[in-house]
C-alpha positions in Angstrom: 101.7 99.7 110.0 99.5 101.7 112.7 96.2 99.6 111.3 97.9 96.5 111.8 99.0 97.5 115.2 95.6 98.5 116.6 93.9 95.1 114.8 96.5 93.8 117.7 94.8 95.4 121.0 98.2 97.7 120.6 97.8 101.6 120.7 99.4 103.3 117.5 99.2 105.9 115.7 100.4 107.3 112.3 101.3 111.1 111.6 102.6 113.0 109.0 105.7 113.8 110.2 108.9 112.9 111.9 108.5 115.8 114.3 104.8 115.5 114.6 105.2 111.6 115.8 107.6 112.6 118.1 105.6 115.0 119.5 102.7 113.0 120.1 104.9 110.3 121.7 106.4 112.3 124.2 102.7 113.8 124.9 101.5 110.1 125.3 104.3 108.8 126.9 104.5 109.0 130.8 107.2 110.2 133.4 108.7 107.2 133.7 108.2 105.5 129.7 110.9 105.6 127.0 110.4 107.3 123.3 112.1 105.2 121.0 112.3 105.7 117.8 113.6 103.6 115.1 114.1 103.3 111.3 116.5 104.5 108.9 119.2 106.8 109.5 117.1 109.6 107.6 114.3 108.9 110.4 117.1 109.2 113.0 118.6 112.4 111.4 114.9 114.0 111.5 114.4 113.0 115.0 117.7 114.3 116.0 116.6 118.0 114.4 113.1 117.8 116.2 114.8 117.0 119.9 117.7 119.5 119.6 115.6 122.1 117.7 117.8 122.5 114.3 116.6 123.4 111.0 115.8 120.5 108.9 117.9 119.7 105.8 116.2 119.8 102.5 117.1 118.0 99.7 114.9 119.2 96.4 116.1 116.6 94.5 114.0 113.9 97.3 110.7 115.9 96.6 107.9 114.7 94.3 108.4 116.2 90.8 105.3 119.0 91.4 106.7 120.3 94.5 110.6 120.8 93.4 111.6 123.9 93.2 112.2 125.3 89.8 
């Protein structure tokens, strides 16, 4: 999505994380620009952790076969 973005003229970036995005967003972002961040309610949930500072919920089951937990 970022790629297609930039082929636009439009700055954009892509990151690995939830909280890594929102990190560089508020970085980029001046005093007087807005952070919004959109997507499912799982992206809102994560960004919600990242501002207040709570430990993220993992759900095992979610994760790629070869990095569950046995």
């Amino acid at each position: 999505l970022a790629s297609h973005f930039r082929e636009l003229g439009v700055e954009a970036a892509a990151m690995p994380t939830t909280a890594d995005a929102l990190s560089t967003a508020l970085n980029m972002a001046g005093p007087r620009d807005l952070v919004l961040g959109t997507g499912s309610l799982f992206l809102a949930a994560e960004m919600r952790e990242a501002v207040l500072g709570i430990e993220p919920e993992l759900y095992p089951d979610l994760l790629p076969a070869d990095l569950r937990p046995p």
